[in-house]
N, C-alpha and C positions, 0 to 999 in steps of 0.2 A: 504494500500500500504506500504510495508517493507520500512525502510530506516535504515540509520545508524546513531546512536544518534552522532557521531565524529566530523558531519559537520552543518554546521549552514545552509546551501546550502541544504543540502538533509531534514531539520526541516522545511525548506519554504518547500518542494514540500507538503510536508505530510500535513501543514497547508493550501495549495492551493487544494489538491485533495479533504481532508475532507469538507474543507469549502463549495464546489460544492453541496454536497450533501445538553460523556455526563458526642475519648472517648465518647461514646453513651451515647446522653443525657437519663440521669431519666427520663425524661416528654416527652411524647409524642410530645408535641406543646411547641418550643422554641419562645423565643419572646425579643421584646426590643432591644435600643443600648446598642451597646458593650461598655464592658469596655474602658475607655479612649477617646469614639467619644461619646461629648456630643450633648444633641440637643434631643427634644423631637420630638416622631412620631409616627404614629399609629400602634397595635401591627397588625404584619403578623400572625393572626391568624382567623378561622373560626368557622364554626360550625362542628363540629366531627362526623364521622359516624365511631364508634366504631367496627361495624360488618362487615363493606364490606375491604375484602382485606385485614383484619390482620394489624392492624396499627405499633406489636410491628414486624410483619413478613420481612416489608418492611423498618424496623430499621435495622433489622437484614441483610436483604442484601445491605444495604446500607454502615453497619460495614464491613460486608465481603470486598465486594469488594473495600472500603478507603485501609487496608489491605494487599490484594493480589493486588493491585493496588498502591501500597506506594505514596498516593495522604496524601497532607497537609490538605486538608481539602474538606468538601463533605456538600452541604446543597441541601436540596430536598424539592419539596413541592408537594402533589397528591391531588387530587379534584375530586370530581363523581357531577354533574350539579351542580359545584362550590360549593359545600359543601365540606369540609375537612375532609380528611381520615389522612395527617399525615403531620405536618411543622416541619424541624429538622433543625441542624446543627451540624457535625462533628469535630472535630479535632480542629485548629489551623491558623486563620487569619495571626499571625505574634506570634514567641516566645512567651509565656504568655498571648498571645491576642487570646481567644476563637473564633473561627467561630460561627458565629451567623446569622438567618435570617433576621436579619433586614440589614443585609450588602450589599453595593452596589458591580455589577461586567458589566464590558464590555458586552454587549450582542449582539453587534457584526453582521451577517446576519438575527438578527431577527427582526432589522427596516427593511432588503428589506421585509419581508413580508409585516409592514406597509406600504410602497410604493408601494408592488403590488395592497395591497387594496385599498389605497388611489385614484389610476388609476382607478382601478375598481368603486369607490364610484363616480368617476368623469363620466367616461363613464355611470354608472347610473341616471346622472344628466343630461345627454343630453350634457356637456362638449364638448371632444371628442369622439373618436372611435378607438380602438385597430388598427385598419388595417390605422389609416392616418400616413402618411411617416412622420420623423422627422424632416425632411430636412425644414417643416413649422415653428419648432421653434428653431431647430439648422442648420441656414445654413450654416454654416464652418463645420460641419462633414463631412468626403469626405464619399459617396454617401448616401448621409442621405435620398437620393429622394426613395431607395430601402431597407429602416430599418424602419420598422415601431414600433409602442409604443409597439405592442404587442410582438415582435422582442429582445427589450430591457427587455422588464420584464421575459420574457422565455429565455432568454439568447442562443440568436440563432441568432445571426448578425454575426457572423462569426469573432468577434472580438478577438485578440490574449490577454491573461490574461497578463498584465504586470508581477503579479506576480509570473510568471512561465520567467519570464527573468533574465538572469546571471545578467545581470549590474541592475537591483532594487532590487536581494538578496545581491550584494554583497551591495551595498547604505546602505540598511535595516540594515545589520548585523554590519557596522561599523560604523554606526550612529542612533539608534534604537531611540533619542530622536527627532529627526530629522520632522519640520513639510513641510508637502507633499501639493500642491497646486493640484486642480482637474487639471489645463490645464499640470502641470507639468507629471502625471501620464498617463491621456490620450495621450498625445505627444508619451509615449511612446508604445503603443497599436496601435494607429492608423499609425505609420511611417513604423510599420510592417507588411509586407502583409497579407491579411485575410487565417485565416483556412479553410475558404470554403467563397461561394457566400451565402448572409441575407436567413434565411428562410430554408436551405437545410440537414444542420445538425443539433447537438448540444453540447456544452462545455461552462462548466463555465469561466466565464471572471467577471473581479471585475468593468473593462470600461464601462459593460453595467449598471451599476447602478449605476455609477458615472452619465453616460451619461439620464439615465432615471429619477434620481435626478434634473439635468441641467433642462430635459425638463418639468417636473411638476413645477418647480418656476418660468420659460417659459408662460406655460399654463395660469397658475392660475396668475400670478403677485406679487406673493408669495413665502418670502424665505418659506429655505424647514422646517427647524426644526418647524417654525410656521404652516405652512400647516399639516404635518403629527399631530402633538400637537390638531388640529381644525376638522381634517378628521378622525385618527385614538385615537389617548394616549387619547385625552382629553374625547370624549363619551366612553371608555372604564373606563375611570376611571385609567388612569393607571397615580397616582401620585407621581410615586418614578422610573419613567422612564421617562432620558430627555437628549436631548442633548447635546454637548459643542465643542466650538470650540478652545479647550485647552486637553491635555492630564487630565484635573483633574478628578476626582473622586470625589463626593457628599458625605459623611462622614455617617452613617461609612464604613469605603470602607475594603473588602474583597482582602488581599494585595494577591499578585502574585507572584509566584517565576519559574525559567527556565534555563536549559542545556541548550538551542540553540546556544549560542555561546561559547560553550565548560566549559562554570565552569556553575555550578550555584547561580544565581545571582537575584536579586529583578527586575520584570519587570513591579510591577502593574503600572509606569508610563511612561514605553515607547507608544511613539505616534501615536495613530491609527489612522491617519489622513487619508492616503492609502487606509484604508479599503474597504471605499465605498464616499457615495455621504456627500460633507459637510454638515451639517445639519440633518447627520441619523446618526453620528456619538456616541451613547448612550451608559448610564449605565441605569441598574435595579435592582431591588432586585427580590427573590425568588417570590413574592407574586404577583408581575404585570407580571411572567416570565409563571406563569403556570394560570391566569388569559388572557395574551394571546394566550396562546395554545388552551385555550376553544375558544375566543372569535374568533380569529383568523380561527382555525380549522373548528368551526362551519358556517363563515359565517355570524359571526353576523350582521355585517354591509352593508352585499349584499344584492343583490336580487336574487334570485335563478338562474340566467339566470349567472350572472354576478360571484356567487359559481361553477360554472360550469367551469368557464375559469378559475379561480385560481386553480383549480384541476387539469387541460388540456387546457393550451391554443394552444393544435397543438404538442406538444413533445414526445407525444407516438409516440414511430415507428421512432424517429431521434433517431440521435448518433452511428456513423461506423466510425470502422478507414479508414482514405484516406492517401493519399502518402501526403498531406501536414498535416494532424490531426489526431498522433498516438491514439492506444486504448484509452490509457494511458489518452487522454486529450479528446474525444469524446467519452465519456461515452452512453453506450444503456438505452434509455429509453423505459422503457415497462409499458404493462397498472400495473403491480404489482408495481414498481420504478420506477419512471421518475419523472422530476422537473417541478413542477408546473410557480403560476406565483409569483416569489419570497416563495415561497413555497416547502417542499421535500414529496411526496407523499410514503411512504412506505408502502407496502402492506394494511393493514386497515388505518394506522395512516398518519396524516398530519402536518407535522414534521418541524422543524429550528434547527440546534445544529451548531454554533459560537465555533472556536477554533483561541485562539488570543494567543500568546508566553504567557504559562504559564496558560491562562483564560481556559477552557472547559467548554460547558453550554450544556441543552438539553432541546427544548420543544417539549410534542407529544402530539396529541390530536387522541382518539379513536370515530371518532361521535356516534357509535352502543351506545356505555355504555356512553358516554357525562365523560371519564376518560380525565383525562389529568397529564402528569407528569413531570415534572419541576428539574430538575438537573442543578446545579454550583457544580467546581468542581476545585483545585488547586493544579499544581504538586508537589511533593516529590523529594528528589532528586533522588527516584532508581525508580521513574515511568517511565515505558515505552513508547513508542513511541505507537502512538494513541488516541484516541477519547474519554477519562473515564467516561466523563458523558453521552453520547452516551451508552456504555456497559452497566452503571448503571441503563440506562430508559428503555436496554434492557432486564436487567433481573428482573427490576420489574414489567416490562410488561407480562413480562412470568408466574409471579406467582398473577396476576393481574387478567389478559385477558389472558390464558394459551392458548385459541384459534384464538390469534389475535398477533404474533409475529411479534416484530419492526424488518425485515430484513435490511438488509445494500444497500446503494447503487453504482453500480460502482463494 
């Protein structure tokens, strides 16, 4: 979706629509903390599969497009059944400060997948049930008696995105350190008439995973960051992915810089409190980013019944504009694109790509070839408006899987 880099106003929409939905090192496999962040930790590195996929090919487009993309810095990581074809880092963390894989970065929508799974691991337990109305563990939602679980994690309650409101860009953009409370955000979502009636259409809203957040520490008796840590990160193995209920960053941190509000300026520590549900609020490194693309993508934690609904919980065949929910914000979901459950289905691939002021990330996972590919990504000052690490997993997806192309969605 075009905008104009001018306005800090038209930088949200771009970060609202996409979210809905990515100096070449010598050495193949980069490793270790960065210069000046000490602290010892395992290298993000694997086992090499030297012949699949060209490992220095996909250096080479990943040079390109840092590039034609005037992005600060680019770090990728690709895997064929978790074996490693290529862990890099490009460019520049901060002045003098190399970009490196062991670096941490916001990742943004790719904890709602853990909560889709997490729901899903629960309903596999005899827990709940996708179709019980919410209204049993939030009764102050107004009509929570007709949004059910499955509702919240498909994002089809009909709830309006706070972040598509004049008065929470303008909040954001004049106070970008600013910490956000979940009832303060919801307040402002729910005071707003709905885009349609639970169940009918579909559009992203960031309320529904605030609200689907609320209702798994509801369920379970359990805050969130500890439950997804127990259900999802922790049998994953995913230990350089964790939550916080502070803007910080875990060291060594992959800094951030951003136009959105007309200069460019350091944003790795404005506050993503807003994002989503407290307690999913996460950094990761390259190496848990495309570790869950596989694990994620694949299912690992399902049961085939339960892989089935994170693919399609009901969202094929929603998404029309109506006189209250332009195109623009009810997006077509079809069986080629459509959004899973915390999940973006694209045509083969089963996808997350997180775009935070400054942060771009991409995870895709191909189940046919068990590929997965893993972009961070940080702007330049002369980068364009859009998605780079997104672009990035799509053009080494093309020279990857030449016949399994990451389409866009929306």
């Amino acid at each position: 979706m075009p905008t104009a880099r001018s306005t800090a106003r038209s930088r949200l929409a771009v970060v609202t629509a996409l979210t809905a939905l990515i100096a070449l090192s010598p050495s193949v496999t980069a490793a270790g903390p960065a210069a000046g962040d000490g602290g010892h930790r395992r290298p993000c590195t694997g086992s090499r599969l030297p012949d699949h996929g060209t490992p220095r090919d996909v250096l080479r487009i990943a040079e390109r497009a840092k590039a034609d993309l005037g992005l600060k810095s680019v770090i990728l990581r690709v895997t064929v059944d978790g074996r490693e074809v290529v862990t890099t880092a490009l460019g520049d963390s901060m002045t003098g400060v190399p970009a490196d894989p062991a670096m941490h970065f916001r990742n943004g929508n790719v904890a709602i997948s853990y909560m889709g799974t997490a729901l899903l691991r629960l309903v596999d337990q005899g827990k709940v049930g996708l179709d019980d109305p919410v209204a049993r563990w939030l009764p102050d939602l107004p009509h929570g008696e007709k949004i059910t679980l499955r509702m919240l994690a498909a994002s089809t309650t009909g709830l309006v995105d706070y972040v598509r409101l004049p008065a929470f860009q303008q909040a954001v953009t004049a106070d970008p350190f600013r910490q956000w409370t979940a009832g303060e955000v919801l307040a402002l979502s729910t005071r707003e008439p709905r885009w349609y009636d639970p169940g009918t259409n579909w559009n992203y809203s960031h309320a529904n995973f605030v609200l689907l957040g609320a209702a798994l520490e509801k369920i379970t008796g359990t805050r969130l960051d500890v439950l997804l840590r127990r259900q999802v990160t922790g049998p994953l193995g995913l230990r350089e992915t964790r939550n916080s209920f502070t803007p910080d960053i875990p060291g060594p941190v992959l800094h951030a810089f951003t136009a959105d509000r007309g200069t460019y300026e350091e944003s790795t520590f404005w506050n993503p409190s807003w994002t989503t549900a407290p307690g999913a609020v996460q950094t990761t490194d390259i190496c848990d980013l495309a570790r869950s693309a596989a694990a994620i993508g694949s299912g690992e934690l399902l049961s085939p019944s339960s892989y089935q609904q994170l693919l399609n919980p009901g969202t094929v065949g929603l998404g029309h504009p109506t006189a209250t929910c332009p195109a623009t914000v009810c997006l077509a979901n079809t069986e080629a694109t459509h959004y899973g459950m915390g999940v973006v289905v694209l045509g083969d691939w089963i996808s997350q790509h997180p775009l935070f002021f400054g942060y771009s990330a991409s995870m895709a996972y191909l189940p046919s070839e068990r590929l997965a590919i893993a972009v961070s990504t940080t702007q330049g000052p002369t980068t364009p408006d859009g998605h780079t690490a997104h672009v990035i997993a799509q053009r080494i997806a093309a020279a990857l899987a030449p016949g399994h192309p990451i389409p866009d969605f929306g």
